[in-house]
C-alpha positions, -999 to 999 in steps of 0.1 A, spaced: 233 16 61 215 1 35 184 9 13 171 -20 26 174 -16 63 167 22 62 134 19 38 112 12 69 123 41 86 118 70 54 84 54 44 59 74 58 27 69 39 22 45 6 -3 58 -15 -18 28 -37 -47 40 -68 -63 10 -73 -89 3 -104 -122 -13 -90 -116 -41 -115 -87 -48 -100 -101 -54 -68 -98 -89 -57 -92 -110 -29 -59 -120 -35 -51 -80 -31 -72 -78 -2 -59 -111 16 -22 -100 11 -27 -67 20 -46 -74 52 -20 -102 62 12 -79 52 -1 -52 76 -8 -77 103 28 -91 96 44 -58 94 32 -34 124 51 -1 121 44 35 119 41 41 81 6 52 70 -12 29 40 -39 45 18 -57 29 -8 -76 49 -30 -105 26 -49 -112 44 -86 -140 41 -104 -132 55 -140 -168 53 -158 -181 81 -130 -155 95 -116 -162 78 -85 -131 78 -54 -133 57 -22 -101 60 0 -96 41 31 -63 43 53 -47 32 83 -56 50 114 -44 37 145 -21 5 133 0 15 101 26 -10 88 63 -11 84 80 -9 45 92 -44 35 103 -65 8 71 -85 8 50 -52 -1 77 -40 -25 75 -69 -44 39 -74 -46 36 -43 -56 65 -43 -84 43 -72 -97 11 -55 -96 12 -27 -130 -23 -22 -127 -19 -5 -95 -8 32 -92 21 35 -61 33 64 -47 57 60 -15 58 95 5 89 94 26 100 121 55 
């Protein structure tokens, strides 16, 4: 099989640590239309950091997650400022 067809199935959660300055609404837009794209069973969590205070928002999927896919992967390859972790099973 390959890594490409089985990546859906091992992802379980993505973990994203997002800077508040990176917050913008090309992220939001893509990430809200990938999810919709992409229904599956894989948990997303964003976790919004604000460094000056400390400060931590986290928000995740509850009910709808998404599937893995290239789309995600290579946004996110694109995207240094943002922190991913990918928890698989």
């Amino acid at each position: 099989m390959l890594l490409e067809s089985i990546k859906p199935y091992l992802t379980r959660q993505l973990v994203v640590d997002i800077d508040v300055r990176s917050v913008n609404e090309d992220l939001v837009k893509f990430l809200e239309k990938n999810v919709k794209k992409f229904p599956g069973r894989s948990t997303l969590k964003l976790n919004i950091l604000e460094p000056k205070t400390n400060a931590r928002i986290s928000m995740y999927t509850l009910d709808n997650g998404f599937e893995m896919n290239d789309e995600m992967a290579a946004f996110l390859e694109n995207r240094p400022d943002l922190d991913v972790q990918i928890v698989s099973s």
